[in-house]
Chimera marker file (.cmm) of the C-alpha trace (Angstrom):
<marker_set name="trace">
<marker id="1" x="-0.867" y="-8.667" z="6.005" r="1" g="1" b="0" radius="0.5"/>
<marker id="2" x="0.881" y="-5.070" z="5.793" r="1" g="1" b="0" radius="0.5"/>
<marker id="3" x="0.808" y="-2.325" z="8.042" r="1" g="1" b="0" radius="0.5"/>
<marker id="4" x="-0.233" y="1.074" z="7.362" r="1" g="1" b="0" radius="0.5"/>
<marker id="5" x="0.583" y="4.442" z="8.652" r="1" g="1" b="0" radius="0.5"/>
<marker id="6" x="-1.679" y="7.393" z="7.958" r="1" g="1" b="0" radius="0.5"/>
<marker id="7" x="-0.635" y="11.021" z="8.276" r="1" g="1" b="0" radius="0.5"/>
<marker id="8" x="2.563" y="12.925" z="8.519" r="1" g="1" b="0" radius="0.5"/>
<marker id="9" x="2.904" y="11.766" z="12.399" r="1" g="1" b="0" radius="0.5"/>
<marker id="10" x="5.942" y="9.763" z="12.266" r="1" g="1" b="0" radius="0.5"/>
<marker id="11" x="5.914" y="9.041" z="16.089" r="1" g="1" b="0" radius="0.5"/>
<marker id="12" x="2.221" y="6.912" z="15.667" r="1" g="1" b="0" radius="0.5"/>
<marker id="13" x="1.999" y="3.024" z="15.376" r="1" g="1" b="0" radius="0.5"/>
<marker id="14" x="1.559" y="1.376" z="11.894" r="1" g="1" b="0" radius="0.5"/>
<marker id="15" x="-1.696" y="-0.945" z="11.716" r="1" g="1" b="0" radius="0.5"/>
<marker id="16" x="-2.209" y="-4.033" z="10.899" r="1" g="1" b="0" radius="0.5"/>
<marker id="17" x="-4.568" y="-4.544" z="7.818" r="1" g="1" b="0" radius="0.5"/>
<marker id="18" x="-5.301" y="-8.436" z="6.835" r="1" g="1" b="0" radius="0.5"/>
<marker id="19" x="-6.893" y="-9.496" z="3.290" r="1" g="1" b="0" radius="0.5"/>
<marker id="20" x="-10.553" y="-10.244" z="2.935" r="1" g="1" b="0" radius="0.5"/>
<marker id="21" x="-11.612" y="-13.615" z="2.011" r="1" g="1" b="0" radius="0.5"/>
<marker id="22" x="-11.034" y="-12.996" z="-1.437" r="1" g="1" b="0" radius="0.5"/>
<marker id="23" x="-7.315" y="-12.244" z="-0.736" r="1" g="1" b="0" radius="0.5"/>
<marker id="24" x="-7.132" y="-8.501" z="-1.365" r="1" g="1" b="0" radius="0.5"/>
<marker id="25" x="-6.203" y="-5.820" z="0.902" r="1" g="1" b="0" radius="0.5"/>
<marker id="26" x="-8.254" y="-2.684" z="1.123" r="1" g="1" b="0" radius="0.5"/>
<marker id="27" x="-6.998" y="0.634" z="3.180" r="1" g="1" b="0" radius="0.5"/>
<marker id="28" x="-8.978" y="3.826" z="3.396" r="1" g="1" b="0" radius="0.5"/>
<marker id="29" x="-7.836" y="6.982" z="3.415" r="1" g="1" b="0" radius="0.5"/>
<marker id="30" x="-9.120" y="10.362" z="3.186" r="1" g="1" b="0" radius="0.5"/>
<marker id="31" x="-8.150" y="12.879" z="-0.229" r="1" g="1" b="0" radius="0.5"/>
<marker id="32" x="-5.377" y="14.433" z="-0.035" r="1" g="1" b="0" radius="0.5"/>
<marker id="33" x="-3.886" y="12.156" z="2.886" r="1" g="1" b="0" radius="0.5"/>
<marker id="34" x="-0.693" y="10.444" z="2.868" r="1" g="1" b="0" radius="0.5"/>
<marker id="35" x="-0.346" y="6.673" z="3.815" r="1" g="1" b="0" radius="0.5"/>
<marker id="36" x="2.713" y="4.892" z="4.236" r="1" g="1" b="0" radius="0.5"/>
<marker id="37" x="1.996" y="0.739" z="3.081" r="1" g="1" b="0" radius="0.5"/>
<marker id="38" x="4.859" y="-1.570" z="4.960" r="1" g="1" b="0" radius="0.5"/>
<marker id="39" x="4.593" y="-4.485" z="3.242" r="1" g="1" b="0" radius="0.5"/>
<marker id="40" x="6.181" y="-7.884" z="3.860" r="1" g="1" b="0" radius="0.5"/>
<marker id="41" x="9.695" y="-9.480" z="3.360" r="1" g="1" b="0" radius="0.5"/>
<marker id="42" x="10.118" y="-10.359" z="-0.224" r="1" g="1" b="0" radius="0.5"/>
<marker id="43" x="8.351" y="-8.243" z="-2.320" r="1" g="1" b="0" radius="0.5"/>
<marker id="44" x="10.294" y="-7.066" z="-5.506" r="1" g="1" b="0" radius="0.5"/>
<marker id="45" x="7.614" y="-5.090" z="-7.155" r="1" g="1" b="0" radius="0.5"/>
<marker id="46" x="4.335" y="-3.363" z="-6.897" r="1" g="1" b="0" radius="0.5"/>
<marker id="47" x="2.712" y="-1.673" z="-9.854" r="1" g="1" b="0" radius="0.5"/>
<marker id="48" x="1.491" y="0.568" z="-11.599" r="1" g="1" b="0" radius="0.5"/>
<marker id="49" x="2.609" y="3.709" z="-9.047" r="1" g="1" b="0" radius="0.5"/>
<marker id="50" x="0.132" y="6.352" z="-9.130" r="1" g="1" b="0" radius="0.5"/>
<marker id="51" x="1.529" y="10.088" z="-9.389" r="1" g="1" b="0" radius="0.5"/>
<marker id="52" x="2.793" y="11.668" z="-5.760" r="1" g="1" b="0" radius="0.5"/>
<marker id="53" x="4.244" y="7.748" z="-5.178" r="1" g="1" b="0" radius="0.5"/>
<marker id="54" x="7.376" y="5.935" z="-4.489" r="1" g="1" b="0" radius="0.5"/>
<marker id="55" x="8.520" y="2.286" z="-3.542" r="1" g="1" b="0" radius="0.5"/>
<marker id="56" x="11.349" y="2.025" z="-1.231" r="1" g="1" b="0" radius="0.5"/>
<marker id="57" x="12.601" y="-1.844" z="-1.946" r="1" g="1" b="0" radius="0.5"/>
<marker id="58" x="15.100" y="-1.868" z="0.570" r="1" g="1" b="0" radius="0.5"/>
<marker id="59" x="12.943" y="-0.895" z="3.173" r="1" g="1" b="0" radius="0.5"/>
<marker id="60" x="9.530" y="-2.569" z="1.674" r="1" g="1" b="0" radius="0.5"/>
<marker id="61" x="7.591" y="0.388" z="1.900" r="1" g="1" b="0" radius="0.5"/>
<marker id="62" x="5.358" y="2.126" z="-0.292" r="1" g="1" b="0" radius="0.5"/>
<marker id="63" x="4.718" y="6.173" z="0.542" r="1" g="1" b="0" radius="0.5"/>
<marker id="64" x="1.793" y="7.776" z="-1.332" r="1" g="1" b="0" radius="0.5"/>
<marker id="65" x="0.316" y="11.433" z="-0.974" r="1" g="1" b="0" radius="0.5"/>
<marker id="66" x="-2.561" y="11.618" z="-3.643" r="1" g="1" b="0" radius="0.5"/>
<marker id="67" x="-3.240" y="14.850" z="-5.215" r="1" g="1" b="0" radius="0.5"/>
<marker id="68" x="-6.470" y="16.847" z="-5.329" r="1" g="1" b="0" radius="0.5"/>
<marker id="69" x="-8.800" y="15.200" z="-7.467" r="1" g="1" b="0" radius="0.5"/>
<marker id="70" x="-7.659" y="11.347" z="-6.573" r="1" g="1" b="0" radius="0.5"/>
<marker id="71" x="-10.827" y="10.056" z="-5.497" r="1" g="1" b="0" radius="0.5"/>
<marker id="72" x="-12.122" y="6.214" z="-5.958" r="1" g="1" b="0" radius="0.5"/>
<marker id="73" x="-11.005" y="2.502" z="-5.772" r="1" g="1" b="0" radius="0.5"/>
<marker id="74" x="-7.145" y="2.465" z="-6.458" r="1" g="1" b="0" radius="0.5"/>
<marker id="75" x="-5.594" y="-0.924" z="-6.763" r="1" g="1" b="0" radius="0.5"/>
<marker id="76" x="-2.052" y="-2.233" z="-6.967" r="1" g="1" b="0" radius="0.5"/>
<marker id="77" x="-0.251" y="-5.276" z="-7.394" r="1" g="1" b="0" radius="0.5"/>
<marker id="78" x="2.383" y="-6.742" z="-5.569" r="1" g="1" b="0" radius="0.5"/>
<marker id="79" x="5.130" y="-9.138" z="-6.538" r="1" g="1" b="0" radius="0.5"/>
<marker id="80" x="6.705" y="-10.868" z="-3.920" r="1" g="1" b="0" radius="0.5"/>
<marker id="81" x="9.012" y="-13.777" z="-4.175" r="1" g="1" b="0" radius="0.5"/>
<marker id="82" x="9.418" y="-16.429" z="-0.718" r="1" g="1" b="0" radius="0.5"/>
<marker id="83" x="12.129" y="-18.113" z="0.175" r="1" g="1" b="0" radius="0.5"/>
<marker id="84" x="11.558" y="-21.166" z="-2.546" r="1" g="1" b="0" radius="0.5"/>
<marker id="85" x="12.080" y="-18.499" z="-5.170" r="1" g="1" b="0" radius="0.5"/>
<marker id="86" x="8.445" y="-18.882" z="-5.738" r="1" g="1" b="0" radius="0.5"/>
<marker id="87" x="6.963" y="-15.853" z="-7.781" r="1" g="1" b="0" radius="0.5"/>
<marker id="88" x="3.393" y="-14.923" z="-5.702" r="1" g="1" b="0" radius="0.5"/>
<marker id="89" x="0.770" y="-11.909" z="-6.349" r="1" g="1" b="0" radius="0.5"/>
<marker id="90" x="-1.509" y="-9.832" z="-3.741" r="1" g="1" b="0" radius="0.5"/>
<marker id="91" x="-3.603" y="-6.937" z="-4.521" r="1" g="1" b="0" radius="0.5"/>
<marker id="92" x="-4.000" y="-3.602" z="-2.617" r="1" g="1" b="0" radius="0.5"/>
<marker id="93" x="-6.919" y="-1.484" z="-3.062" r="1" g="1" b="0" radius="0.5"/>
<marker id="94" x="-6.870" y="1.969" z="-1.504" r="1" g="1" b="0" radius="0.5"/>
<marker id="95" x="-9.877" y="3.684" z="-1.515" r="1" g="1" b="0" radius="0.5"/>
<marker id="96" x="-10.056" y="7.314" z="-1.442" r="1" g="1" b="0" radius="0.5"/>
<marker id="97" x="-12.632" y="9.038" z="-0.010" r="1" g="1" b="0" radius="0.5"/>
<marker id="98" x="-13.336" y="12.911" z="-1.377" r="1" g="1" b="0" radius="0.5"/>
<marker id="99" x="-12.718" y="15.547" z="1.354" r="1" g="1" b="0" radius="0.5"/>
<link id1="1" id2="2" r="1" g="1" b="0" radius="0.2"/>
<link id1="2" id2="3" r="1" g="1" b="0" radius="0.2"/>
<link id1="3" id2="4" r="1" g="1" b="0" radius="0.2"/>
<link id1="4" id2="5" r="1" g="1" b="0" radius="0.2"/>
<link id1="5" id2="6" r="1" g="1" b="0" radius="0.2"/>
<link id1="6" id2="7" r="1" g="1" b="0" radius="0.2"/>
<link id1="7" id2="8" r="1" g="1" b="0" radius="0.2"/>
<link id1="8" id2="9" r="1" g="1" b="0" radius="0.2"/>
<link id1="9" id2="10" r="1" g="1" b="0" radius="0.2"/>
<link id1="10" id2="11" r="1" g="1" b="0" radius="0.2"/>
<link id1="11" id2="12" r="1" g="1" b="0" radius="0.2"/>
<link id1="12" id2="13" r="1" g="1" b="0" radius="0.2"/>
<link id1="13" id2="14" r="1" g="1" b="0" radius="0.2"/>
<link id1="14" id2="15" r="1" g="1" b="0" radius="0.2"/>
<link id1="15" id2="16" r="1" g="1" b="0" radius="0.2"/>
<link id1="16" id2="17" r="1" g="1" b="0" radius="0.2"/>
<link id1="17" id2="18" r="1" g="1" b="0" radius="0.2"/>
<link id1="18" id2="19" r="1" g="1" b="0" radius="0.2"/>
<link id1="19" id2="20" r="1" g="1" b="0" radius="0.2"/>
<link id1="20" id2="21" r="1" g="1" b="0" radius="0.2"/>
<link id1="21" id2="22" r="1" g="1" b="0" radius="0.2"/>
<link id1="22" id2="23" r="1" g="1" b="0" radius="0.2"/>
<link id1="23" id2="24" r="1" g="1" b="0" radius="0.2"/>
<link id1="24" id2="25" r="1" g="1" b="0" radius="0.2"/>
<link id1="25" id2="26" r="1" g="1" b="0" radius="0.2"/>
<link id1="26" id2="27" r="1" g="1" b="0" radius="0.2"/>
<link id1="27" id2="28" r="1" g="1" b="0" radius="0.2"/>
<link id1="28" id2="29" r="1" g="1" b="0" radius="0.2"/>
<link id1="29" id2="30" r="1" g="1" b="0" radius="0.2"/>
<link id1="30" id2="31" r="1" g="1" b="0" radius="0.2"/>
<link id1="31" id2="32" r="1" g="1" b="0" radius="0.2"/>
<link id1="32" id2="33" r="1" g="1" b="0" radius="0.2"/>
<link id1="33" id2="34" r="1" g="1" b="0" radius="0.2"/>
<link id1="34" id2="35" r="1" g="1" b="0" radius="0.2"/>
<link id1="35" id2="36" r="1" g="1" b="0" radius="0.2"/>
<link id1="36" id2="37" r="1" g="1" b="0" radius="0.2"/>
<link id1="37" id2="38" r="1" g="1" b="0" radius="0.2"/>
<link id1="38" id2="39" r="1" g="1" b="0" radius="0.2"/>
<link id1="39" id2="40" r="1" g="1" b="0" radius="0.2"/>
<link id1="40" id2="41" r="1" g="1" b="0" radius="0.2"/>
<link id1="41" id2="42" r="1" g="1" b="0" radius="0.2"/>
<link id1="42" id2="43" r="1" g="1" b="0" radius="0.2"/>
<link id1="43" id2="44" r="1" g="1" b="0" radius="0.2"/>
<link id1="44" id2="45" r="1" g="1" b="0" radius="0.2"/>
<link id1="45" id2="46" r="1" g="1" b="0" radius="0.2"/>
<link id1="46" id2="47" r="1" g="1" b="0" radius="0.2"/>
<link id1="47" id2="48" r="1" g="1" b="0" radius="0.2"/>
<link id1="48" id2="49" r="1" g="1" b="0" radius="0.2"/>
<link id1="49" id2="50" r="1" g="1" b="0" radius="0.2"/>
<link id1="50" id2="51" r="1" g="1" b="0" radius="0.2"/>
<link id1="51" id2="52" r="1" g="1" b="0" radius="0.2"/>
<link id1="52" id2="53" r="1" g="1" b="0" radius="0.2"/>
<link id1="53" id2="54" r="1" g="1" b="0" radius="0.2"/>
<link id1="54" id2="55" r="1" g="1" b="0" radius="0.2"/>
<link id1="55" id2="56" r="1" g="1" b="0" radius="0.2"/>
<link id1="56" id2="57" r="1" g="1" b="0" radius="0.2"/>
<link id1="57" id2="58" r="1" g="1" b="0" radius="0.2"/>
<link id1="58" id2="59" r="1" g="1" b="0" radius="0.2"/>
<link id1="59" id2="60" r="1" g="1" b="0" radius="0.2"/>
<link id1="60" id2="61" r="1" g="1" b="0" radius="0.2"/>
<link id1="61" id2="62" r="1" g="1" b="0" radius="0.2"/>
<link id1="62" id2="63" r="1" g="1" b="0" radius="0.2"/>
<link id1="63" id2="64" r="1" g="1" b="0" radius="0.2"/>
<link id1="64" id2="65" r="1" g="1" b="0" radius="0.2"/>
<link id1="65" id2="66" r="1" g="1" b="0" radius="0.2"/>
<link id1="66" id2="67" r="1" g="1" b="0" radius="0.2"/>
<link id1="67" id2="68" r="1" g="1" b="0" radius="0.2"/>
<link id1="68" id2="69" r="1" g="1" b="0" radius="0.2"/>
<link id1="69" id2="70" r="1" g="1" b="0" radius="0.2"/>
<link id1="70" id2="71" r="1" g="1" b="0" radius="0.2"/>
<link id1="71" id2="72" r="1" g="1" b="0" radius="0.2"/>
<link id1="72" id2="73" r="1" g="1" b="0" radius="0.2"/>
<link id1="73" id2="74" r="1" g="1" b="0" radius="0.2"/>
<link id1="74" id2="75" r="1" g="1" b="0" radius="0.2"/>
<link id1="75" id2="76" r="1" g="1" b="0" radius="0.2"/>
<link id1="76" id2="77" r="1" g="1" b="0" radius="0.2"/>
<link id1="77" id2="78" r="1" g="1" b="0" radius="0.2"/>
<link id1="78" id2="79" r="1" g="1" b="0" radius="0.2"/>
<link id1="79" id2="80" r="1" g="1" b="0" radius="0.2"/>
<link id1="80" id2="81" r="1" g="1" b="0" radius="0.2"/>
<link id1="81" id2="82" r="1" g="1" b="0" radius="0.2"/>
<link id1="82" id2="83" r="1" g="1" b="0" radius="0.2"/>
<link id1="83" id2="84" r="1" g="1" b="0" radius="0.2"/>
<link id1="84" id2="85" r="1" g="1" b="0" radius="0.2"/>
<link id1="85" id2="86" r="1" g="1" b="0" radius="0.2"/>
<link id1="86" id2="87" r="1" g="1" b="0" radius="0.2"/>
<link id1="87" id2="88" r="1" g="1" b="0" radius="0.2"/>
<link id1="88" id2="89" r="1" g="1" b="0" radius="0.2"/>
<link id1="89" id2="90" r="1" g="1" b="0" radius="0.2"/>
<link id1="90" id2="91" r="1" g="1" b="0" radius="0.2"/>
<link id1="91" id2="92" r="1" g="1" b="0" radius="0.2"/>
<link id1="92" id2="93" r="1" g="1" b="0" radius="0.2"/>
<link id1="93" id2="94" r="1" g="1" b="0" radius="0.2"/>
<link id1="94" id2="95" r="1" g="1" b="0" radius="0.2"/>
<link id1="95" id2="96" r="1" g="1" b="0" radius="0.2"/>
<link id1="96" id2="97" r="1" g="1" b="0" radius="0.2"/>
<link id1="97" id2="98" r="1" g="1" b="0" radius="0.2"/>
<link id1="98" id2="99" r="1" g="1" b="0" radius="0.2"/>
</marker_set>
């Protein structure tokens, strides 16, 4: 699960998006929109980072703004590690959709 913000509101409520049955997580967004991805405890890594994105690892959040002309399936991998020191994977697919 991660939360996602949408916008440049920073007084609205993240929300909750869960993985399908196949285990990946897919947010859509509109083109040109900026999303904020708060991901869970743990993760060390997420690759590759698109142009217009950065990953805060103290904070576990990933801020995108897509430039014109980002349109399409988008995915991205996450490396988190639990508590074991166990090494585990989840993809992200954003999906932008042209204005």
């Amino acid at each position: 699960m991660v939360r996602v913000k949408k916008g440049f509101n920073a007084g609205i409520e993240a929300n909750e998006v869960y993985p399908d049955e196949e285990g990946v997580i897919h947010i859509e967004i509109r083109e040109l929109e900026r999303v904020e991805i708060h991901l869970p405890p743990g993760v060390v890594n997420i690759s590759p980072l698109p142009i217009g994105s950065t990953f805060d690892p103290g904070k576990g959040i990933f801020y995108w703004q897509p430039g014109p002309g980002f349109v399409g399936a988008y995915r991205f991998v996450l490396v988190e590690k639990d508590e074991a020191g166990q090494v585990n994977r989840e993809d992200i697919i954003v999906n932008i959709a042209p204005m």
